[in-house]
C-alpha positions as CSV (number, residue, x, y, z in Angstrom):
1,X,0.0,0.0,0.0
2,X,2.3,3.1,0.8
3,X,4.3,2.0,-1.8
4,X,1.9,2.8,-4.0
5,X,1.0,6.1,-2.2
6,X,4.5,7.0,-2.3
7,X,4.3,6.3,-6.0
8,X,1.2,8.6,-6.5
9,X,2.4,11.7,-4.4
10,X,5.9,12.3,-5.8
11,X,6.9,15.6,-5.7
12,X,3.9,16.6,-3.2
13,X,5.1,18.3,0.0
14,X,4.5,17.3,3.5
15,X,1.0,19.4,3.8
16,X,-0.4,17.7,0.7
17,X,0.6,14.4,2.6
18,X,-1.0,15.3,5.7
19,X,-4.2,16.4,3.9
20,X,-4.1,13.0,2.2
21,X,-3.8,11.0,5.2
22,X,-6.6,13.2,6.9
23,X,-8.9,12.6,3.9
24,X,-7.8,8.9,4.0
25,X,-8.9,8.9,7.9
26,X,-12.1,10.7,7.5
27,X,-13.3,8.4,4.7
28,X,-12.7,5.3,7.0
29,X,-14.5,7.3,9.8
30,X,-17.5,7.9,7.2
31,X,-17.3,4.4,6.4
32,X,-18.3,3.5,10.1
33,X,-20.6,5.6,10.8
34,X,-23.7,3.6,11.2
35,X,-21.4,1.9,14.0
36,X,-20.5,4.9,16.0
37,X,-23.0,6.4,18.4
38,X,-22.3,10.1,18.5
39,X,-25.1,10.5,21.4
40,X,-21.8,8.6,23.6
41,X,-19.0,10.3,25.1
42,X,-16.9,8.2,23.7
43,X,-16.9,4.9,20.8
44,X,-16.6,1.5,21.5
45,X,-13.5,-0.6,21.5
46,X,-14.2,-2.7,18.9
47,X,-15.4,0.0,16.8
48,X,-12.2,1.4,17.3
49,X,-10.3,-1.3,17.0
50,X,-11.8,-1.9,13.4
51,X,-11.2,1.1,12.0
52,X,-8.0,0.8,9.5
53,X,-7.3,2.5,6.6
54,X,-7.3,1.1,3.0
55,X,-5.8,1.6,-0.2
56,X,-9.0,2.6,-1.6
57,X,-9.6,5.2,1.2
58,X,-6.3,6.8,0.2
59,X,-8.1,6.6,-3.6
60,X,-11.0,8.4,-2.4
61,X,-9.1,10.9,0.0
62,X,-6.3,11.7,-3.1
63,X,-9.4,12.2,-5.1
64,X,-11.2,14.6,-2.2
65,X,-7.7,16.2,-2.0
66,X,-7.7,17.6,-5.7
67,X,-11.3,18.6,-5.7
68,X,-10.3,21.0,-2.7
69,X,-7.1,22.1,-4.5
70,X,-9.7,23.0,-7.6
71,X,-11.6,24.6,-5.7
72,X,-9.4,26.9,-4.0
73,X,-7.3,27.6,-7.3
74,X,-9.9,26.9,-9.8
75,X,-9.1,30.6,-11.7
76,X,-5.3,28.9,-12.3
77,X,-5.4,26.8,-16.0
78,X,-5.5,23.2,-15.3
79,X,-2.8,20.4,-16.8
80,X,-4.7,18.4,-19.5
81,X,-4.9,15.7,-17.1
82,X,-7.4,17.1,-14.7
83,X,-9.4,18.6,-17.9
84,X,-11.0,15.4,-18.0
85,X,-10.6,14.1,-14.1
86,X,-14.1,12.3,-13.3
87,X,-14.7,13.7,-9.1
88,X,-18.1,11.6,-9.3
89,X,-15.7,8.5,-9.8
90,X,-14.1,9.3,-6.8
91,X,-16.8,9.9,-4.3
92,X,-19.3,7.6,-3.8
């Protein structure tokens, strides 16, 4: 797995890796959801103990990641590349 984030983020700095993780995290944390009762004070062991991120929650958080970076610098011209980037592929 971070091999293959390594591969994916070369030449991104350590705040674009941090986002990354953070959008990784969250999207695990959104995945569990229905399990978590946010009425408690606090979550379950096992509910915490499940939690682990995946490759595809790095997919979706890279993919979150450059739909924020869009939107913050959308008046910049765009690389080919993300002319024809599909974010409703990345967000389910």
């Amino acid at each position: 797995m971070w091999a293959q984030v390594a591969a994916e983020t070369h030449g991104h700095v350590g705040s674009d890796l941090a986002s990354l993780c953070s959008e990784a995290a969250l999207q695990q944390i959104r995945e569990k959801m229905d399990l978590i009762d946010l009425e408690d004070e606090s979550i379950d062991a096992e509910v915490l103990s499940s939690l682990a991120v995946s490759q595809e929650n790095f997919r979706v958080g890279s993919c979150r990641c450059l739909i924020k970076e869009f939107i913050c610098y959308r008046s910049i011209a765009l690389p080919d590349v993300l002319k024809s980037f599909d974010a409703h592929s990345c967000i389910s």
